[in-house]
VOBA-1610 file (N, C-alpha, C; in pm, whole numbers, padded with zeros to 5 digits, always signed):
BEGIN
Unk+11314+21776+02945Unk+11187+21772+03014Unk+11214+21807+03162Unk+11149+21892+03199Unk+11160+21946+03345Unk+11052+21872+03459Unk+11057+21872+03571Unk+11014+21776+03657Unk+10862+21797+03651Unk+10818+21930+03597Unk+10695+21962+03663Unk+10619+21884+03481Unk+10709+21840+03403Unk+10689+21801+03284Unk+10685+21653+03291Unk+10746+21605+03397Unk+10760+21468+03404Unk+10618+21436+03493Unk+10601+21493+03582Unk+10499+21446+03711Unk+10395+21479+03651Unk+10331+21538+03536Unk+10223+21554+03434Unk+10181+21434+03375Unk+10322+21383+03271Unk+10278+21277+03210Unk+10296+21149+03278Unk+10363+21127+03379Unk+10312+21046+03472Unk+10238+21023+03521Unk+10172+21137+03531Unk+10023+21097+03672Unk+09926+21051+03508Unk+09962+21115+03421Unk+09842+21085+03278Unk+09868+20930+03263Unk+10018+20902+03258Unk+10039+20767+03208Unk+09977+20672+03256Unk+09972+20724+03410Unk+09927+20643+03542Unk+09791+20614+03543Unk+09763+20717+03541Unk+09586+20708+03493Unk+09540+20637+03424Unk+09539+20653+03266Unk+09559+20560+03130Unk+09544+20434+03162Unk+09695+20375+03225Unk+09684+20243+03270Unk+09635+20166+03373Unk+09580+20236+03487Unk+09502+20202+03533Unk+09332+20168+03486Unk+09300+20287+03411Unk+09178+20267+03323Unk+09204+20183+03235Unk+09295+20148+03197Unk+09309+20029+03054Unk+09306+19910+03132Unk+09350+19885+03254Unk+09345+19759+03355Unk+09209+19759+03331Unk+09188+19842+03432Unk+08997+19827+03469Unk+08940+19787+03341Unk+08953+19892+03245Unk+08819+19819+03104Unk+08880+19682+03075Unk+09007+19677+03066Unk+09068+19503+02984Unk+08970+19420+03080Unk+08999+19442+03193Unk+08936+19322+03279Unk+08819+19316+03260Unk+08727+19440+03276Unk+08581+19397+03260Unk+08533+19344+03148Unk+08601+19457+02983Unk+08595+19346+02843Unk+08661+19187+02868Unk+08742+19095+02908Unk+08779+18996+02983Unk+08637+18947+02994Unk+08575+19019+03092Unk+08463+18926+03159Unk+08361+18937+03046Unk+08308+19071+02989Unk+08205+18977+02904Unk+08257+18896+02775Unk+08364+18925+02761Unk+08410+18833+02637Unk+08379+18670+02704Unk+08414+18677+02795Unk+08430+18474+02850Unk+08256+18485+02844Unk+08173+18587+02887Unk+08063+18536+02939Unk+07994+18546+02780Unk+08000+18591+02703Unk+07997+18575+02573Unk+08028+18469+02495Unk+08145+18405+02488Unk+08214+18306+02418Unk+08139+18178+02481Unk+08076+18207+02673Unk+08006+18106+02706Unk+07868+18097+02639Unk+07808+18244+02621Unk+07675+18224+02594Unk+07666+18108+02449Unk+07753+18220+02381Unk+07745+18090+02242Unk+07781+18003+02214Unk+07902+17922+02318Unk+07915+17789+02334Unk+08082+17755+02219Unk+08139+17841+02240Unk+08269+17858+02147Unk+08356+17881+02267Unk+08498+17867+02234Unk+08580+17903+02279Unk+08705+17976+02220Unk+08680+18078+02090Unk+08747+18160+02067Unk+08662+18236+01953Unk+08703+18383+01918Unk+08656+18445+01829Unk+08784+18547+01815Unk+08746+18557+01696Unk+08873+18675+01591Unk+08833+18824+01629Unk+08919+18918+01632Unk+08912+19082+01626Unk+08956+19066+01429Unk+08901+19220+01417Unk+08923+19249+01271Unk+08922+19364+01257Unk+09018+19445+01200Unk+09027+19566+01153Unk+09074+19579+00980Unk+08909+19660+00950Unk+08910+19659+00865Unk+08913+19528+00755Unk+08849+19402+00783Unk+08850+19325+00741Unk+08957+19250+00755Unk+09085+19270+00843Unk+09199+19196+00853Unk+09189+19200+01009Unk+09273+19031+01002Unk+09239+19017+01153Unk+09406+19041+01208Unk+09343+19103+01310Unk+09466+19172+01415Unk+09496+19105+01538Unk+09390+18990+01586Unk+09410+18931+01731Unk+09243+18803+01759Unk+09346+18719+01824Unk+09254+18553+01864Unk+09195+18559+02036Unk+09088+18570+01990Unk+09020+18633+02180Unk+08981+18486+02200Unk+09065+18398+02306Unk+09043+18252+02365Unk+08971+18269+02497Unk+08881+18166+02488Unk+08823+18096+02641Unk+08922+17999+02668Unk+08976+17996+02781Unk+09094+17888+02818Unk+09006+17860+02961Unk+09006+17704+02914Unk+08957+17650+03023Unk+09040+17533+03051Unk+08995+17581+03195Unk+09134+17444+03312Unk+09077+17343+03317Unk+09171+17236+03341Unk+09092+17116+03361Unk+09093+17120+03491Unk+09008+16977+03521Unk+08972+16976+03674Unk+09065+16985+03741Unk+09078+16970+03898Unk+09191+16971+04005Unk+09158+16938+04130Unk+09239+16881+04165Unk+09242+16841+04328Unk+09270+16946+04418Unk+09175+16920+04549Unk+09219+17084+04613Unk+09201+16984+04700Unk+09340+17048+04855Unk+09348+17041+04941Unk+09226+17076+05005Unk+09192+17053+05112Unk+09065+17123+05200Unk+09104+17075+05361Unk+09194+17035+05389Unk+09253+17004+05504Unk+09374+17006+05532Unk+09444+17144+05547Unk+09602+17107+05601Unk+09632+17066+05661Unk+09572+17082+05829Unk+09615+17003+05919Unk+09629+16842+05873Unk+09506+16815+05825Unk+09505+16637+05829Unk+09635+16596+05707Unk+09642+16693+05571Unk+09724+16633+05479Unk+09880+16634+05557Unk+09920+16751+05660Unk+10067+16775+05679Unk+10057+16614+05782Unk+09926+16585+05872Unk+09948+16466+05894Unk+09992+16347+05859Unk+09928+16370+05737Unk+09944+16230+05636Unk+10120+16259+05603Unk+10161+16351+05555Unk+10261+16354+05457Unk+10387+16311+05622Unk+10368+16330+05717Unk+10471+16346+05854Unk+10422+16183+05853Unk+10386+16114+05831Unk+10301+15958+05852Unk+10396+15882+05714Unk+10336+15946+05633Unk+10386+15886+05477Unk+10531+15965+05404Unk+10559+16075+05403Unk+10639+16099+05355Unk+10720+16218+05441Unk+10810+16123+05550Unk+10830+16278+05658Unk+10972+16365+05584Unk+11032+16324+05524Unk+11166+16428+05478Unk+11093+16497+05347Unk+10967+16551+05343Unk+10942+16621+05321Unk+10846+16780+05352Unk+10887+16730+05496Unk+10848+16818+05550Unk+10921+16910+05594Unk+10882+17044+05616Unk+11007+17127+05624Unk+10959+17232+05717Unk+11099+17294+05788Unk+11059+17346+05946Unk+10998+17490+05851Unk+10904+17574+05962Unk+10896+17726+05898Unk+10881+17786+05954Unk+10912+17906+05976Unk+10858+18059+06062Unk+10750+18089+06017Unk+10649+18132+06084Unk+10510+18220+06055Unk+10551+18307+05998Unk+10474+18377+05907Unk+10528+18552+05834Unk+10501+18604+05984Unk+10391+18596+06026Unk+10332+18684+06115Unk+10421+18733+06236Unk+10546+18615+06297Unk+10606+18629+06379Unk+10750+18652+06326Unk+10752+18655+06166Unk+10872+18716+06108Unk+10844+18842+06119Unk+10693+18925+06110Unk+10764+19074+06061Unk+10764+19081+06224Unk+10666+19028+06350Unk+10716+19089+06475Unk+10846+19074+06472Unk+10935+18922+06481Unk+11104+18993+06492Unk+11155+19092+06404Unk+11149+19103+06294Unk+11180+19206+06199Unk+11143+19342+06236Unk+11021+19386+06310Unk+11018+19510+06363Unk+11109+19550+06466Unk+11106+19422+06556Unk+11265+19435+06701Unk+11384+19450+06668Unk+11431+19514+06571Unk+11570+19453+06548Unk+11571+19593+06553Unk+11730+19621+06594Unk+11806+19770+06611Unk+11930+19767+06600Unk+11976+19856+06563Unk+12140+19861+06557Unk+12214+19907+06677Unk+12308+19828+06686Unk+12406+19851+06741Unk+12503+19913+06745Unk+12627+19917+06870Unk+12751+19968+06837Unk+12825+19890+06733Unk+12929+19941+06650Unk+12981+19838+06484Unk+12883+19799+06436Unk+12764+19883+06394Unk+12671+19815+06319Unk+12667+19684+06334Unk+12658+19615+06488Unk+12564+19520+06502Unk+12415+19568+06538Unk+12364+19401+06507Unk+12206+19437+06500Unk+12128+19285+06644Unk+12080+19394+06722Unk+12005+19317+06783Unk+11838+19322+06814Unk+11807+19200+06866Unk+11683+19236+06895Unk+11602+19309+07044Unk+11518+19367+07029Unk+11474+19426+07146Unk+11375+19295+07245Unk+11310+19216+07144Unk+11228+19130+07236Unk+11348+19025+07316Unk+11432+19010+07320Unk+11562+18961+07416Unk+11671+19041+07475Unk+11702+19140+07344Unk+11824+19191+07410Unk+11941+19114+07340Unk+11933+19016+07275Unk+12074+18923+07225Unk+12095+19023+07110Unk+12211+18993+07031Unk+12256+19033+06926Unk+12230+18917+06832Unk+12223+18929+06710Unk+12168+18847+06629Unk+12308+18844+06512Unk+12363+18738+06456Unk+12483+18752+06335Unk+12378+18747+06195Unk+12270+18647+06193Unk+12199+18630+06064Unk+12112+18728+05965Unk+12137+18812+06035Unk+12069+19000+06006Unk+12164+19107+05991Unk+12122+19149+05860Unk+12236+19286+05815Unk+12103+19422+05781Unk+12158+19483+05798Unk+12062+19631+05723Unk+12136+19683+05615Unk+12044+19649+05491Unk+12011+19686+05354Unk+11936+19774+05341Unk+12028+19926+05246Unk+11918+20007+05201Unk+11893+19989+05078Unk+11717+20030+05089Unk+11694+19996+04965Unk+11681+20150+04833Unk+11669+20101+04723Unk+11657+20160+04652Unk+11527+20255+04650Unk+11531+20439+04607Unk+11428+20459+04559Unk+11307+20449+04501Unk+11192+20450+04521Unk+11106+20465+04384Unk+11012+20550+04410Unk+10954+20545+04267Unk+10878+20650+04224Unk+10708+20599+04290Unk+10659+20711+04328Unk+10450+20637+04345Unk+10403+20769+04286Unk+10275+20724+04248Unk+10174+20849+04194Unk+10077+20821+04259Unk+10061+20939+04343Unk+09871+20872+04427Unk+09806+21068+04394Unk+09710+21022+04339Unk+09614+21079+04281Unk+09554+21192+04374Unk+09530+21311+04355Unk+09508+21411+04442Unk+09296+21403+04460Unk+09217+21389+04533Unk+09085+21376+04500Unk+09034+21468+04382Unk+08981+21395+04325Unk+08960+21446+04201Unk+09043+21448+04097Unk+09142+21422+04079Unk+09280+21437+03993Unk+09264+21390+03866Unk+09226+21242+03902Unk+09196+21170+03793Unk+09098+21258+03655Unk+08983+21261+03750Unk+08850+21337+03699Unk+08933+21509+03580Unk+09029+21554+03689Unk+09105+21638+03606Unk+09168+21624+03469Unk+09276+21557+03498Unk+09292+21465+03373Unk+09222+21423+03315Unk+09157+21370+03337Unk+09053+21285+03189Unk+08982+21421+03102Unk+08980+21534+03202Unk+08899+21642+03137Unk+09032+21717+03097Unk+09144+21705+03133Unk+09240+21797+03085Unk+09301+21720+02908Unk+09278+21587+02956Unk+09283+21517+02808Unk+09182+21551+02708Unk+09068+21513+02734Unk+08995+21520+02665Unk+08935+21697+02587Unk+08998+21788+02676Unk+08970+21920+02647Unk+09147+21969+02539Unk+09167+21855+02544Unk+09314+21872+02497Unk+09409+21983+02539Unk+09401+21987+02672Unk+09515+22081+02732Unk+09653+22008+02714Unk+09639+21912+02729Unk+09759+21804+02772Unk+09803+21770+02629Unk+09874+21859+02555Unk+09935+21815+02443Unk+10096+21774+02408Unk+10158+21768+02529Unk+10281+21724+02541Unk+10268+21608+02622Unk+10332+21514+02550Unk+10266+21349+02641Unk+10447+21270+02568Unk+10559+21330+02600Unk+10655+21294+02456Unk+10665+21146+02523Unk+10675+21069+02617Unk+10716+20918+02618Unk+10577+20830+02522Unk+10399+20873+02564Unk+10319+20864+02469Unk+10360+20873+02329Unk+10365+20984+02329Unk+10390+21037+02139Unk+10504+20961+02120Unk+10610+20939+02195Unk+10739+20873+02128Unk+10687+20732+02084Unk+10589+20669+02195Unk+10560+20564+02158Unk+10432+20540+02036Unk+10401+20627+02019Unk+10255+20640+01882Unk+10362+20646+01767Unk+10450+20738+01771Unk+10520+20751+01667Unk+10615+20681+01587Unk+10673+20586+01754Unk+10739+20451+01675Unk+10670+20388+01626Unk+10562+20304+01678Unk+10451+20213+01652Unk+10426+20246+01497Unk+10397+20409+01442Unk+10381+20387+01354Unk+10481+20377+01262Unk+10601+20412+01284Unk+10718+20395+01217Unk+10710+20248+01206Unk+10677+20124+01269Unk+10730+19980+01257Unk+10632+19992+01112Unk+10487+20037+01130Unk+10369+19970+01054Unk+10410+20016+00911Unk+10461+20120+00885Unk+10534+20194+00748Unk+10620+20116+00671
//
């Protein structure tokens, strides 16, 4: 498979599952708002008269919610202080995290002082892959599927084809 073969069925794959997010979730919602209307909390799928899958309403029980941090971290520094624990803001982690620079011997210091820092190393990270959709792209695809241009899909087909290999 050549690249311009790969970035095809990727952006399709990509697509797919994004649309399969979106509908699961919205089927999700009327199924609960369904299972509420009629006052049940589960119903069967069936294919072909055999059932294939158990669609549950899962409901939480009640819960206690905080609604005051300030006053609870009070209480707990009052009632239970060794469990309190020191923390950095994210907010003023990524500002130091943006100051930091390398040095001579790959040391690393910061710019908002000027000190050198020992508790900081630079890690590269690994590659990856993104698919972001060209305007309209999607709209392409769905019409390039559905017009069946797109008949090489082999990680798809590999997977239709096992699937049906298990069911055999």
């Amino acid at each position: 498979m050549n690249l311009k073969e790969i970035a095809i069925e990727l952006a399709a794959l990509t697509h797919l599952k994004d649309a399969i997010k979106e509908a699961t979730e919205e089927l999700r919602r009327l199924a609960k708002d369904e299972l509420l209307n009629v006052g049940c909390d589960m119903t069967k799928a069936f294919v072909n008269n055999q059932e294939v899958a158990k669609i549950s309403l899962i409901t939480r029980d009640v819960d206690f919610v905080i609604t005051d941090d300030k006053a609870f971290v009070h209480w707990v520094k009052e009632n239970a202080p060794s469990e309190i624990e020191e923390k950095v803001r994210d907010s003023y982690k990524k500002v130091f995290m943006e100051s930091l620079q390398m040095g001579a011997n790959d040391s690393v210091y910061s710019i908002l002082n000027g000190l050198f820092v020992d508790f900081v190393q630079l890690v590269v990270k690994e590659p990856y892959v993104s698919t972001r959709f060209a305007t309209g792209g999607r709209d392409l695809l769905v019409q390039a599927l559905h017009d069946r241009r797109l008949t090489s899909l082999p990680w798809l087909n590999s997977y239709v084809q096992s699937a049906r290999k298990e069911l055999d």
